[in-house]
N, C-alpha and C positions, 0 to 999 in steps of 0.2 A: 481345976487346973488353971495354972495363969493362961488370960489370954493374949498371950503373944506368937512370935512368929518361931519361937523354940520347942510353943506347945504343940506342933504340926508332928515334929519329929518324933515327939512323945504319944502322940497320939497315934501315929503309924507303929510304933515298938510294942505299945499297949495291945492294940489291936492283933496283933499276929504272936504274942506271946502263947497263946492257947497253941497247944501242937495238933490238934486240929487244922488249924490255919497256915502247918507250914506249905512255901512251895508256893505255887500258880495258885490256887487256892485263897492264900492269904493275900498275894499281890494286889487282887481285885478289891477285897475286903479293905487292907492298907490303902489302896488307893483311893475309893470310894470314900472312906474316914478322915483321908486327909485334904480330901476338897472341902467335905462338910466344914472341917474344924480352920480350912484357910476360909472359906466364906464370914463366920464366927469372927474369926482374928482380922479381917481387912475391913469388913461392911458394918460392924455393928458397936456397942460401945463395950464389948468385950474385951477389944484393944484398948480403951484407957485405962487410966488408972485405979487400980483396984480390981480390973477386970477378970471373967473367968469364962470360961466354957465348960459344961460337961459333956460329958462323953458316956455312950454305953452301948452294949453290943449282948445279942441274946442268941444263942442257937435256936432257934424252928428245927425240931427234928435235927437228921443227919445231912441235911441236907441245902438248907438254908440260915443265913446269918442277917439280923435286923439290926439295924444300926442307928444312934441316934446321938444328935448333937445338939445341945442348947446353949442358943447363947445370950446377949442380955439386951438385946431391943437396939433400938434408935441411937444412935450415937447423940450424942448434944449438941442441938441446934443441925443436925445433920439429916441429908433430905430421907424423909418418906420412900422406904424399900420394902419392896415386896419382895422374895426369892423366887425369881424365873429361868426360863431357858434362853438361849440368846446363840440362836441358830447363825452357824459361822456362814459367811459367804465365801464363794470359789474363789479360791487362788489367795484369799484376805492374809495376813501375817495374822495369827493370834500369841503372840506374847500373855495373855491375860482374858481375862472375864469370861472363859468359858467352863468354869469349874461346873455345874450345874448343867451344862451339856453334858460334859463327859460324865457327871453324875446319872442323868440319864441313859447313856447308852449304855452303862454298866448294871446301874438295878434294873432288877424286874420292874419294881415300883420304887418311885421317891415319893415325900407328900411333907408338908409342914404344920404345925399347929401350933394354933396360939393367934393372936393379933397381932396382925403390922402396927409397928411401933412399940410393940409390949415384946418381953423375951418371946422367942420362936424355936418350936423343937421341930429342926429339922429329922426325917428318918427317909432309912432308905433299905430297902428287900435285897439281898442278894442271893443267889441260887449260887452255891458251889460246883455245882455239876454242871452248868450252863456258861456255856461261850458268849462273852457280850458282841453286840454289833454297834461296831466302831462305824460303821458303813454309813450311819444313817439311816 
């Protein structure tokens, strides 16, 4: 898929097409897919030209949904990232950077592989049947 910022939308529609996923269900799933795949389109060089992300999603049972986004490494000439958590401070305005928070508070488990600098497959565990904590 292109990596731009229209693939976000498509990536959310993709993901909850399975009627599985309709409802509360899928929101989690949609949401969680579409942090991975804006990380993918803002941070790496997915967004340039010729770029892509892929996308994939597997049921575990009836119960859990694995999710996974790859994208294409380093932008050029663009600094050394690693994909982290970037815990919000009280009261802070976040407009941005905290996809990979909220990533966390929704999966069970997230996790990456691959080499910083080299394409990175992002995944991430989601349990259907479990409530995420937004809480912190």
């Amino acid at each position: 898929m292109d990596g731009n910022e229209q693939a976000i939308a498509k990536v959310r529609a993709w993901l909850t097409r399975d009627e599985r996923l309709r409802g509360e269900k899928g929101f989690w799933v949609a949401l969680v897919g579409s942090e991975l795949a804006t990380n993918a389109v803002r941070h790496t060089a997915s967004c340039e030209k010729y770029g892509r992300i892929g996308v994939s999603m597997e049921f575990l049972g009836h119960t859990t949904v694995l999710l996974g986004v790859l994208d294409q490494g380093r932008k050029w000439g663009g600094p050394r990232l690693r994909p982290r958590v970037i815990e919000p401070e009280s009261g802070e305005p976040c407009p941005g950077g905290r996809g990979l928070w909220l990533v966390d508070q929704v999966a069970e488990y997230w996790w990456w592989e691959g080499r910083p600098d080299q394409p990175l497959y992002l995944r991430a565990m989601i349990h259907l049947d479990r409530e995420p904590d937004l809480d912190g």
